[in-house]
mmCIF file of the N, C-alpha and C atoms, coordinates in Angstrom:
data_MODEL
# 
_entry.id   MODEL 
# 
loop_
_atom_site.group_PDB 
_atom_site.id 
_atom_site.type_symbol 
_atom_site.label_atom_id 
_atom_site.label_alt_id 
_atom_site.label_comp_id 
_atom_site.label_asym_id 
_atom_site.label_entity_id 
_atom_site.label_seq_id 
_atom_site.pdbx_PDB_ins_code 
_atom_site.Cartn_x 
_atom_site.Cartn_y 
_atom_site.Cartn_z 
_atom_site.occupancy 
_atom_site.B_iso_or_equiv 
_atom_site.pdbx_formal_charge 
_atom_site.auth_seq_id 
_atom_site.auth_comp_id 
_atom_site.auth_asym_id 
_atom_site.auth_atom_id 
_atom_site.pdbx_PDB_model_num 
ATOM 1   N N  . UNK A 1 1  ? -69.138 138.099 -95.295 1.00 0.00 ? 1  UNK A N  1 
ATOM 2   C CA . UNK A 1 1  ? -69.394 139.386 -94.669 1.00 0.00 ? 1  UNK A CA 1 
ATOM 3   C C  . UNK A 1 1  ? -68.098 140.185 -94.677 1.00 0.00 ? 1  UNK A C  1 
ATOM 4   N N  . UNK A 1 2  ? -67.976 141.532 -95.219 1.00 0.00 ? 2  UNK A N  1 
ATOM 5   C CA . UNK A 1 2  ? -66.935 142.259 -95.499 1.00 0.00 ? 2  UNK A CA 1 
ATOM 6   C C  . UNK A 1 2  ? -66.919 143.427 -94.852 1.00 0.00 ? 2  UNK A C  1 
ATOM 7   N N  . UNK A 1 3  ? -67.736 143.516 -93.879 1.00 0.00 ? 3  UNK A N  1 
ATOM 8   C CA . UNK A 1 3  ? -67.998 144.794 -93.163 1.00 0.00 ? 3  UNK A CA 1 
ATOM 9   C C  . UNK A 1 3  ? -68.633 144.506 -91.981 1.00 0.00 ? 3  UNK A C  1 
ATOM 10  N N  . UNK A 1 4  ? -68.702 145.342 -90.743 1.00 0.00 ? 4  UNK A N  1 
ATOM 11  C CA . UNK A 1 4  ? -69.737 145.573 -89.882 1.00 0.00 ? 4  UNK A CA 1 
ATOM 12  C C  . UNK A 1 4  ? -71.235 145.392 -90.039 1.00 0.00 ? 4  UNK A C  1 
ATOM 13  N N  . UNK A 1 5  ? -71.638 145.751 -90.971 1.00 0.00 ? 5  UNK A N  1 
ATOM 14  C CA . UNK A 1 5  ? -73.258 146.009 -91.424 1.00 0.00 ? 5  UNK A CA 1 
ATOM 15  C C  . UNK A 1 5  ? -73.145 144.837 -92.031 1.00 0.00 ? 5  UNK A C  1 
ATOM 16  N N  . UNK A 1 6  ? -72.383 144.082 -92.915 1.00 0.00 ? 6  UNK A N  1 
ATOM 17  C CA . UNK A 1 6  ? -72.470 143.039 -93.470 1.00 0.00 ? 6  UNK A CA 1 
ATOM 18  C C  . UNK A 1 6  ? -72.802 141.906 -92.609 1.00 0.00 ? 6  UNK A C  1 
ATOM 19  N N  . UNK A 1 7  ? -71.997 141.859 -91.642 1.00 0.00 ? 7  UNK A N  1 
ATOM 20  C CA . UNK A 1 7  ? -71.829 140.598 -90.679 1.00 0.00 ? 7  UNK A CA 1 
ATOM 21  C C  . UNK A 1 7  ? -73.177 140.737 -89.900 1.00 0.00 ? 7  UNK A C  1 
ATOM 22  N N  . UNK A 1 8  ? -73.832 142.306 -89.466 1.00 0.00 ? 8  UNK A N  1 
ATOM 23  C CA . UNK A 1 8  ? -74.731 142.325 -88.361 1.00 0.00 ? 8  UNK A CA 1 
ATOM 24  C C  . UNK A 1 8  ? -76.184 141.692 -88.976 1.00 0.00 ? 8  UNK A C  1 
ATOM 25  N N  . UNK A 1 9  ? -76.028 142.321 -90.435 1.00 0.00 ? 9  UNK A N  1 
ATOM 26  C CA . UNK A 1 9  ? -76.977 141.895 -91.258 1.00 0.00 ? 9  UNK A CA 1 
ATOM 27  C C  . UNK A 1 9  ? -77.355 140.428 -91.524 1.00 0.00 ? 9  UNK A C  1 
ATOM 28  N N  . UNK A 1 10 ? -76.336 139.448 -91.867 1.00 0.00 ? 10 UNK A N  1 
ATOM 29  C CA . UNK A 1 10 ? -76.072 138.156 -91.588 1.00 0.00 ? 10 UNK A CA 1 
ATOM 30  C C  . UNK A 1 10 ? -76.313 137.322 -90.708 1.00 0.00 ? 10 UNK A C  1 
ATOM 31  N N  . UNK A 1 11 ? -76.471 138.205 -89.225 1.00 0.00 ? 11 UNK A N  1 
ATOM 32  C CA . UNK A 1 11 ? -76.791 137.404 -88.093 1.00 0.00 ? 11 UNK A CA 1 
ATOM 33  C C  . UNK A 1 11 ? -77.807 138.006 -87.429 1.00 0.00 ? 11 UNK A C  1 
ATOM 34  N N  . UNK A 1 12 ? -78.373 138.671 -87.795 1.00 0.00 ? 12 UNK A N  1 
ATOM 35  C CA . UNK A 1 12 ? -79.304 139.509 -87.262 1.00 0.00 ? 12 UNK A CA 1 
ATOM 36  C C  . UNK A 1 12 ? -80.580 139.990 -89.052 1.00 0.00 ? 12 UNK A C  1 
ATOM 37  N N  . UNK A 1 13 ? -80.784 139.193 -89.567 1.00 0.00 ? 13 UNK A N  1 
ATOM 38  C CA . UNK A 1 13 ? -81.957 139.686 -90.272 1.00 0.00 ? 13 UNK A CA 1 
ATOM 39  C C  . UNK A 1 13 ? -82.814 140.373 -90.504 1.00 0.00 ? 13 UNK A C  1 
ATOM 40  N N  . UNK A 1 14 ? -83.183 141.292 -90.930 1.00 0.00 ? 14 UNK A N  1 
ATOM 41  C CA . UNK A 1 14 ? -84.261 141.969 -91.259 1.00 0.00 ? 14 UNK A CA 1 
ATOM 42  C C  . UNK A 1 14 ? -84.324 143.025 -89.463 1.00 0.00 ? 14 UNK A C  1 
ATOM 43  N N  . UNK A 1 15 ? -83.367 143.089 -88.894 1.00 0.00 ? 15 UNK A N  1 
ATOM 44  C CA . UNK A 1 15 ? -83.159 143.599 -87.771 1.00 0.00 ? 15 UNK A CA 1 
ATOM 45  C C  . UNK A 1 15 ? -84.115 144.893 -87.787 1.00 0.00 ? 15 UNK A C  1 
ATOM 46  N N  . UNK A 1 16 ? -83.266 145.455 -88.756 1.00 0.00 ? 16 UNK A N  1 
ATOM 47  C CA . UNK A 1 16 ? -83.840 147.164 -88.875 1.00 0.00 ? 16 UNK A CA 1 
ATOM 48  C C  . UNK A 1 16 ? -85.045 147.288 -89.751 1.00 0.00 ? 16 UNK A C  1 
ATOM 49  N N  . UNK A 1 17 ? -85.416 146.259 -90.032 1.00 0.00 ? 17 UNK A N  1 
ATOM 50  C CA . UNK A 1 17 ? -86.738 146.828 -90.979 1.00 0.00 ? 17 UNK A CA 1 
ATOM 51  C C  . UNK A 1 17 ? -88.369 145.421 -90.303 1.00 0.00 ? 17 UNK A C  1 
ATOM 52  N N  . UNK A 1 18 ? -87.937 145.450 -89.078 1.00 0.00 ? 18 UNK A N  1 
ATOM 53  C CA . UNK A 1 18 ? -89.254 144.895 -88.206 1.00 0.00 ? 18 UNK A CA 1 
ATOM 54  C C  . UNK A 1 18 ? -89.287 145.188 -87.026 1.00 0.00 ? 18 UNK A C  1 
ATOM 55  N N  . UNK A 1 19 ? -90.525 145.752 -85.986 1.00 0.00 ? 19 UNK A N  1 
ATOM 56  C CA . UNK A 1 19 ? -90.785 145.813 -85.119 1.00 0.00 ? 19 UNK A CA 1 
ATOM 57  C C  . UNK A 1 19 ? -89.849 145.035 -83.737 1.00 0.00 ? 19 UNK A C  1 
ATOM 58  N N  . UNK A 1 20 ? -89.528 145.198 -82.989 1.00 0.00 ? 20 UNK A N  1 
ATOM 59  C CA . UNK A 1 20 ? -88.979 144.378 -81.678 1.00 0.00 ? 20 UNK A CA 1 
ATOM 60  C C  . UNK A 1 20 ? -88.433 143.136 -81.778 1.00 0.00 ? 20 UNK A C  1 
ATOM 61  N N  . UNK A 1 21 ? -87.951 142.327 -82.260 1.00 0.00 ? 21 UNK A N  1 
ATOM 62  C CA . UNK A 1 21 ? -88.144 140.850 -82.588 1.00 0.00 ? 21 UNK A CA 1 
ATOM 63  C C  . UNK A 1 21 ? -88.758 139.964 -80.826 1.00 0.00 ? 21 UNK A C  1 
ATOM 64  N N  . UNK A 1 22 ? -89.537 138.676 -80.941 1.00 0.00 ? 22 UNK A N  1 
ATOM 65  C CA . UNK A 1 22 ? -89.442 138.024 -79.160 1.00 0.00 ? 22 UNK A CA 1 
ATOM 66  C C  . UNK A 1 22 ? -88.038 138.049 -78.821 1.00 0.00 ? 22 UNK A C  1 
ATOM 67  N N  . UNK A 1 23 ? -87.453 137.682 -77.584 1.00 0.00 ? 23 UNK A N  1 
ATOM 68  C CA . UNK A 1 23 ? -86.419 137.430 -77.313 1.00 0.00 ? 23 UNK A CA 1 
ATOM 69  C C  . UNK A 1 23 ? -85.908 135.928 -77.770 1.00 0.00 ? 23 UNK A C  1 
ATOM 70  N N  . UNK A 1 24 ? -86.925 135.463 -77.730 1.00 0.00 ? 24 UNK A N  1 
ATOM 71  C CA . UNK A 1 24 ? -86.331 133.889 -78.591 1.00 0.00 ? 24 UNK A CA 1 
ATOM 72  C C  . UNK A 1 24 ? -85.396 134.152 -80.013 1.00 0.00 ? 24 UNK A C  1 
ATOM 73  N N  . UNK A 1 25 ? -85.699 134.997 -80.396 1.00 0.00 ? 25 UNK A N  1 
ATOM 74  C CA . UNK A 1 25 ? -85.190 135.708 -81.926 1.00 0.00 ? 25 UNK A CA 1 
ATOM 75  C C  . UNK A 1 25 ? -83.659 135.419 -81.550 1.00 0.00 ? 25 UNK A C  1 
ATOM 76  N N  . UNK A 1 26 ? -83.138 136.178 -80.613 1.00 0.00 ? 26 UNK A N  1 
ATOM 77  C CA . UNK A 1 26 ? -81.779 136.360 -80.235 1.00 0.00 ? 26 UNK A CA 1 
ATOM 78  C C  . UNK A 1 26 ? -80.692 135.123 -79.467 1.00 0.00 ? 26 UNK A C  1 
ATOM 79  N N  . UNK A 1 27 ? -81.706 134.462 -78.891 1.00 0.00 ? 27 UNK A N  1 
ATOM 80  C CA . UNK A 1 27 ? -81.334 133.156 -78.485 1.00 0.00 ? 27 UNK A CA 1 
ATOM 81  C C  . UNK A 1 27 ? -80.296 132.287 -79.277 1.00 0.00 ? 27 UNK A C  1 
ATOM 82  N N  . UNK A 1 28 ? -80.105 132.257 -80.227 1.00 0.00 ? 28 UNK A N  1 
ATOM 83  C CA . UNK A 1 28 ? -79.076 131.366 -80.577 1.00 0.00 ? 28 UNK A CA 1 
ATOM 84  C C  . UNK A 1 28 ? -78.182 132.426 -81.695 1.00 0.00 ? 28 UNK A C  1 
ATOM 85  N N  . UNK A 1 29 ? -78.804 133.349 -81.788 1.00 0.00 ? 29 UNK A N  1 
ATOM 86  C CA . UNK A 1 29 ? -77.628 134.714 -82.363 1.00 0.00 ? 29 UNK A CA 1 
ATOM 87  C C  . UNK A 1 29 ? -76.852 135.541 -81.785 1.00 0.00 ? 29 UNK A C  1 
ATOM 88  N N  . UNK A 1 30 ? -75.499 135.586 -81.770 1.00 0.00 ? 30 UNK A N  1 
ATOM 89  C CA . UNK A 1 30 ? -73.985 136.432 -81.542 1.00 0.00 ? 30 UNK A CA 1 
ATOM 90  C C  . UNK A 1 30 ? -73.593 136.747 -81.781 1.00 0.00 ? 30 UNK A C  1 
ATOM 91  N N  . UNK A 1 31 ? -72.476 138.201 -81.543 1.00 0.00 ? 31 UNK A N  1 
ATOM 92  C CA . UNK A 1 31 ? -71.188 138.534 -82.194 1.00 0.00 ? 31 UNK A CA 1 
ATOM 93  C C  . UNK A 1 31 ? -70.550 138.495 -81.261 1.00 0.00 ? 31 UNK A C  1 
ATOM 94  N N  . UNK A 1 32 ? -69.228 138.196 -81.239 1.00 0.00 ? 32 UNK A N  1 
ATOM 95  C CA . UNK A 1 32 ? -68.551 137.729 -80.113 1.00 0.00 ? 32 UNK A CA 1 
ATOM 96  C C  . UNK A 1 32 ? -66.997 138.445 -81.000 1.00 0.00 ? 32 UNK A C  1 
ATOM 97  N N  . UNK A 1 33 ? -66.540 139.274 -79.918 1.00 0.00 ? 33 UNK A N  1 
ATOM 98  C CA . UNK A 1 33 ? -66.019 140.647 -80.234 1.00 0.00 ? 33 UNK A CA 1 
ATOM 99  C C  . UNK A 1 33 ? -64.548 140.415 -79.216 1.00 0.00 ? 33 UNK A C  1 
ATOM 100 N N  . UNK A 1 34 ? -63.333 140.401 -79.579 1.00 0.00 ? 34 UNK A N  1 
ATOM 101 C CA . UNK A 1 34 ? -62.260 140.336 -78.881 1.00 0.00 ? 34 UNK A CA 1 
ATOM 102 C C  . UNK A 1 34 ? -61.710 141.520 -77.638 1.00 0.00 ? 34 UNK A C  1 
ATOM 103 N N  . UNK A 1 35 ? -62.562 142.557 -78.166 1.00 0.00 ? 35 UNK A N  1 
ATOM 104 C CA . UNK A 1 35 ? -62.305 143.904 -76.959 1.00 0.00 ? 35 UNK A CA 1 
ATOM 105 C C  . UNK A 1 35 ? -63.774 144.732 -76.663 1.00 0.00 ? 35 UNK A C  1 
ATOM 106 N N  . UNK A 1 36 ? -63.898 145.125 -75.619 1.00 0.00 ? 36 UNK A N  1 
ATOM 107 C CA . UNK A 1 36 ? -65.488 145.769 -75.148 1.00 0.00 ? 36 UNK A CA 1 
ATOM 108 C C  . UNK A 1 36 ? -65.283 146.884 -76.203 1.00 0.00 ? 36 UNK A C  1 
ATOM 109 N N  . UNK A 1 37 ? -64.294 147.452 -76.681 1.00 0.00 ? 37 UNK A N  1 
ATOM 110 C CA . UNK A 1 37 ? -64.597 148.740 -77.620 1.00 0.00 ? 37 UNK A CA 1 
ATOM 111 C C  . UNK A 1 37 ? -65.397 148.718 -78.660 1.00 0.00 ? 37 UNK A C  1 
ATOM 112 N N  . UNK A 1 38 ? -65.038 147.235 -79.147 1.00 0.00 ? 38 UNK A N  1 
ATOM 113 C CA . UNK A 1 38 ? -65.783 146.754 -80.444 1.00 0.00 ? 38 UNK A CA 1 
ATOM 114 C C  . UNK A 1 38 ? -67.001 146.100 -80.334 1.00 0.00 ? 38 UNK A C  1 
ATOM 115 N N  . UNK A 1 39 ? -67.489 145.258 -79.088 1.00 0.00 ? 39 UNK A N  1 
ATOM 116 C CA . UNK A 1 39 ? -68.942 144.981 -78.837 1.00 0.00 ? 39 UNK A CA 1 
ATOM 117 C C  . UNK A 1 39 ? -69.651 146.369 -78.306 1.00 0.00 ? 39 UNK A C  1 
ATOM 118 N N  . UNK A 1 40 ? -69.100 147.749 -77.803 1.00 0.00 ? 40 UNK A N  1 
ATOM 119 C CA . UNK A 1 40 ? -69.954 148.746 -77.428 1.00 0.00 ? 40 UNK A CA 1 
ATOM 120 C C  . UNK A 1 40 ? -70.320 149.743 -79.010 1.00 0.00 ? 40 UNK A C  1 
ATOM 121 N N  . UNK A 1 41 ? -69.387 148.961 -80.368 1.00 0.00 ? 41 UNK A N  1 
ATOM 122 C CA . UNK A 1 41 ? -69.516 149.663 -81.345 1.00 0.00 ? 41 UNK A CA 1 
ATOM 123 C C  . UNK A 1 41 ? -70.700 148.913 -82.335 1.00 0.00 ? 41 UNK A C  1 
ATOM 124 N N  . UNK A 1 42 ? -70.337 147.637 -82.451 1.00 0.00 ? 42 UNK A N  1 
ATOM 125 C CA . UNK A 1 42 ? -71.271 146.730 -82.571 1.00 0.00 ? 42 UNK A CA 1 
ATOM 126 C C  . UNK A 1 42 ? -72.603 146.915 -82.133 1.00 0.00 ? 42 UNK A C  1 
ATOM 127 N N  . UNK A 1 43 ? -72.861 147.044 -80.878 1.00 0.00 ? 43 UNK A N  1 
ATOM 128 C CA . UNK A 1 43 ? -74.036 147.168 -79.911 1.00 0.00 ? 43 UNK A CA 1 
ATOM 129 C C  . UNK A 1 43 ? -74.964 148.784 -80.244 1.00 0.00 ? 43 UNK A C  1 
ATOM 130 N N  . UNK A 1 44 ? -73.524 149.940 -80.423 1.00 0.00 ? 44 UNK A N  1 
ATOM 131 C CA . UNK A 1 44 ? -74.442 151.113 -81.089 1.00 0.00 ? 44 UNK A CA 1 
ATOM 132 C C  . UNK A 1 44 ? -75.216 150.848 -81.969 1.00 0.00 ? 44 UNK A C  1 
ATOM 133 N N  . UNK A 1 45 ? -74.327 150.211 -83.554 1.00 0.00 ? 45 UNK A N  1 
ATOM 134 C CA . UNK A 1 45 ? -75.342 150.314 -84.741 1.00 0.00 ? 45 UNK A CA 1 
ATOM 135 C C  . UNK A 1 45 ? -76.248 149.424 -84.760 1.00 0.00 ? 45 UNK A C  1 
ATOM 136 N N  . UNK A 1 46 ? -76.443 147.933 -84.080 1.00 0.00 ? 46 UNK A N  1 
ATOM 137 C CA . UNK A 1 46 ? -77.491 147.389 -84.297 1.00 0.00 ? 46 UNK A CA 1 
ATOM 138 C C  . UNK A 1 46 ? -78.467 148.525 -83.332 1.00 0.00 ? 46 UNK A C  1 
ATOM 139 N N  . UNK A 1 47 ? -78.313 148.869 -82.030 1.00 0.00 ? 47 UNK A N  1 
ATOM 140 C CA . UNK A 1 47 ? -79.353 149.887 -81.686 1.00 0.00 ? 47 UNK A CA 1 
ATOM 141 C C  . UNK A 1 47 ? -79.592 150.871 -82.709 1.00 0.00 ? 47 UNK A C  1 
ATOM 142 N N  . UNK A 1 48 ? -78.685 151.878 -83.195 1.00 0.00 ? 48 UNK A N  1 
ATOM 143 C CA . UNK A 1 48 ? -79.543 152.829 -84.205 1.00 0.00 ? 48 UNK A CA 1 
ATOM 144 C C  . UNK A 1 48 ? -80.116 152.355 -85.418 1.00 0.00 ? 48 UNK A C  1 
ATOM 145 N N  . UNK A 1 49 ? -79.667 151.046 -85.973 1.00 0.00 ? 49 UNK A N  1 
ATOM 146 C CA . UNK A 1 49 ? -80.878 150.363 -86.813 1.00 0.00 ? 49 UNK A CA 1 
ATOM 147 C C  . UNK A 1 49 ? -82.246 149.965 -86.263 1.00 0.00 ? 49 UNK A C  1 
ATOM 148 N N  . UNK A 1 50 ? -82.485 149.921 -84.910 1.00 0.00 ? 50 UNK A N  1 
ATOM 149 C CA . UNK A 1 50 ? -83.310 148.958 -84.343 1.00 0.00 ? 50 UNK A CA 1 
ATOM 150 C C  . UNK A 1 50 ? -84.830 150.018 -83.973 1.00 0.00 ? 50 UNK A C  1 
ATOM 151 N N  . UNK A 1 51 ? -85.913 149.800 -85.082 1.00 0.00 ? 51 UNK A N  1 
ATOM 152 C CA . UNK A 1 51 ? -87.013 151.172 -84.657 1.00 0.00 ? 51 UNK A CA 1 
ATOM 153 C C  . UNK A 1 51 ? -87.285 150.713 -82.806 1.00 0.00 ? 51 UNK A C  1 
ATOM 154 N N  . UNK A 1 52 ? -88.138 152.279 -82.949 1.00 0.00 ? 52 UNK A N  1 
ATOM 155 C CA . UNK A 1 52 ? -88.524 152.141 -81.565 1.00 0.00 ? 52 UNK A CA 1 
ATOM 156 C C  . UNK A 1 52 ? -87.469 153.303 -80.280 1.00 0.00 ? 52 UNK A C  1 
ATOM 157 N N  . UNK A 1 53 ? -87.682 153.609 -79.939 1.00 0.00 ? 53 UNK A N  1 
ATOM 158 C CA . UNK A 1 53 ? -87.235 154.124 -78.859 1.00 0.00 ? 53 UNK A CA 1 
ATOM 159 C C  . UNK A 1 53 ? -86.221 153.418 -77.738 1.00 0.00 ? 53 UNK A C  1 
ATOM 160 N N  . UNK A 1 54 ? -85.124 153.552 -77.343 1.00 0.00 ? 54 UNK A N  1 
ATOM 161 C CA . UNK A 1 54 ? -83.999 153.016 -76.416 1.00 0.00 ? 54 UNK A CA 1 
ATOM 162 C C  . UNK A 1 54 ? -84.246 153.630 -74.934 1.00 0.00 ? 54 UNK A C  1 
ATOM 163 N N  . UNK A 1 55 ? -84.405 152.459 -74.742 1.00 0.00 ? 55 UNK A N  1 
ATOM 164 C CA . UNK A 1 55 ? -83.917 152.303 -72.522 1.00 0.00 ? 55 UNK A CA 1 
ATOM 165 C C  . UNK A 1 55 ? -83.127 151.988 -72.148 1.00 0.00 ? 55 UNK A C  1 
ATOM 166 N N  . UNK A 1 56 ? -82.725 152.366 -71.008 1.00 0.00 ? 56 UNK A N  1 
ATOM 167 C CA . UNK A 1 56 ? -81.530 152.594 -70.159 1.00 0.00 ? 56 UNK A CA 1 
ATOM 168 C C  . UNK A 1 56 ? -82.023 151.812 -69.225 1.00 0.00 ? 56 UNK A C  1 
ATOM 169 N N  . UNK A 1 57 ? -81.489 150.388 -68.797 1.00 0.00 ? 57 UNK A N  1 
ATOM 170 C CA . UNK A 1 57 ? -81.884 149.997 -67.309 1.00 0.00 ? 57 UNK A CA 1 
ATOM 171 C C  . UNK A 1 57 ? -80.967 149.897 -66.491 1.00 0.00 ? 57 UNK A C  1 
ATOM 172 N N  . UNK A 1 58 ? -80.706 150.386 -65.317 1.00 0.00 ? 58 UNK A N  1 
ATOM 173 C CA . UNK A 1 58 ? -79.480 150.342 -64.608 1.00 0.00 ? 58 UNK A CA 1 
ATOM 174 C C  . UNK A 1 58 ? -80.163 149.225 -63.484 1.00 0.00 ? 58 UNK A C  1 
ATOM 175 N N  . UNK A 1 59 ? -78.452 148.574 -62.725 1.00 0.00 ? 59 UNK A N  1 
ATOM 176 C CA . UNK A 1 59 ? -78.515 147.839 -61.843 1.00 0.00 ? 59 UNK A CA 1 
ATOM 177 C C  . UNK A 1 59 ? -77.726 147.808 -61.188 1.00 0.00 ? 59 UNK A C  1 
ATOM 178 N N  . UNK A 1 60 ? -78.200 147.534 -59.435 1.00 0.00 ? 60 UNK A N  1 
ATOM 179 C CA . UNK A 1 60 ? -76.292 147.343 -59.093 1.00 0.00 ? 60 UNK A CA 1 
ATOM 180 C C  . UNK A 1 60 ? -76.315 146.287 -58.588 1.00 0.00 ? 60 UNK A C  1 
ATOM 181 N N  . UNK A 1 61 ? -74.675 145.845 -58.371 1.00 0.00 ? 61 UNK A N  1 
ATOM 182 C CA . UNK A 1 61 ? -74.636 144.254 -57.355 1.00 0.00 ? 61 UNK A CA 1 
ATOM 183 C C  . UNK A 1 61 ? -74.088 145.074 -55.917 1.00 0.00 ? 61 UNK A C  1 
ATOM 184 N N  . UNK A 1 62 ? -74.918 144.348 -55.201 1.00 0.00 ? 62 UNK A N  1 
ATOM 185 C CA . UNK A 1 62 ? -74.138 144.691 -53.947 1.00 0.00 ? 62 UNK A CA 1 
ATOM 186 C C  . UNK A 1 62 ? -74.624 143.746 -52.845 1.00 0.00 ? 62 UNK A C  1 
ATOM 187 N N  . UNK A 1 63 ? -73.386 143.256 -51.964 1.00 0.00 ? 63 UNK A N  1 
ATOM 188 C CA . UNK A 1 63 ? -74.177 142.162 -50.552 1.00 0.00 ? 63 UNK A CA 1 
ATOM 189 C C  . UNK A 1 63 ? -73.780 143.155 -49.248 1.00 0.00 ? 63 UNK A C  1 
ATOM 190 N N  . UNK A 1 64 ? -75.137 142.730 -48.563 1.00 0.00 ? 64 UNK A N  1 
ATOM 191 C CA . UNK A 1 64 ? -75.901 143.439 -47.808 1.00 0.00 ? 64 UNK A CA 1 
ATOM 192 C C  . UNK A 1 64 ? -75.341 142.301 -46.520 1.00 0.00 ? 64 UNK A C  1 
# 
């Protein structure tokens, strides 16, 4: 893998050209990224390969 798209492609299959995958799909697949800049860059393009529409779920921690 000689690139970004190369590597995502490699570990992530046919990503962009099938429906949702189950979550089992992802279960034993990673990129494991030395700084958050590069897993939030990572994390863009597999989303804009990925059909379908993107959600936002927010959460907070907090003790009560």
């Amino acid at each position: 893998c000689d690139s970004p798209h190369g590597l995502i492609d490699f570990i992530y299959p046919g990503i962009a050209s099938t429906p949702l995958p189950p979550p089992d799909y992802f279960l034993n697949r990673m990129i494991l990224a030395p700084r958050n800049a590069d897993v939030s860059e990572i994390n863009g393009t597999i989303l804009d390969a990925m059909s379908g529409e993107a959600r936002t779920y927010f959460s907070a921690d907090k003790i009560i």
